[in-house]
Steps between C-alpha positions, in 0.01 A plus 500: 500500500692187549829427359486220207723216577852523323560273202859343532593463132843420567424151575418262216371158407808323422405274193705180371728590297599297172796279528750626336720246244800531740289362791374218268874432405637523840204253654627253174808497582432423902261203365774375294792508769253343765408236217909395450586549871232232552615289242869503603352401828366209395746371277771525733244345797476203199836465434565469892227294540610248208873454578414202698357342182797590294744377753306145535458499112904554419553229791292226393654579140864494608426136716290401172842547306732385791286109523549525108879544541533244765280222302730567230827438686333189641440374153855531426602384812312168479595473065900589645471190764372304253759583235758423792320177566511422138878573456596269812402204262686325260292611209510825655898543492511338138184747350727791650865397394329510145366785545883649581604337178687234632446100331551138602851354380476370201204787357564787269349820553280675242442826485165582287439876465155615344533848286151578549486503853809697553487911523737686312745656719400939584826639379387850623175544697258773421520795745196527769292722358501851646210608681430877440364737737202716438687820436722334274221382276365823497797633415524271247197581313550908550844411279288305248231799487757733450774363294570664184439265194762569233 
């Protein structure tokens, strides 16, 4: 009589086992913190990347406004030279002694005022108007919420 082979029965078939919803959480959260790493990534790789573009940009825009400046104060260098030119004349000298109020001998000076086109003097300017802050508005409308009508 032979001996029958032995039957392990300790050892078993392991089977796959059901995800539980912490593993499913935990595999979420990995996929969304590799997602923003790589975002972050390539924003700040853009952002490096298009400084040159902004520098150039906020150059050509600052020369853009400097040749608008300088055009400017050539214009009223050349209408200034001219003016100078102008007042180096006879008629210039007369035109601006006039001007200054003074007259030939023998003239009388009028003085013509026009009501219509004169202001009224500002006895007492309106104060700038005060700009309130956020909290103070809301505080401002919790005290209009809550006040007691009488």
């Amino acid at each position: 009589m032979g001996r029958q082979p032995r039957i392990d029965h300790t050892k078993r078939i392991k089977t796959p086992r059901k995800k539980s919803g912490l593993d499913k959480f935990c595999r979420w959260c990995t996929l969304v913190l590799a997602s923003l790493v790589i975002i972050v990534c390539f924003y700040l790789i853009a952002m490096k990347a298009s400084r040159p573009f902004i520098i150039s940009y906020a150059e050509s825009k600052e020369i853009t406004d400097i040749k608008r400046q300088n055009a400017a104060a050539e214009a009223e260098n050349k209408k200034l030279k001219e003016d100078r030119a102008y007042l180096q004349t006879a008629q210039g000298k007369e035109a601006e002694a006039r001007k200054l109020g003074f007259v030939k001998e023998g003239e009388i000076s009028l003085i013509v005022e026009h009501p219509e086109k004169s202001e009224p003097p500002v006895l007492n300017p309106p104060p700038p108007p005060v700009k309130k802050t956020f909290w103070q508005k809301v505080a401002d409308k919790a005290a209009t919420v809550f006040a007691h009508k009488k």
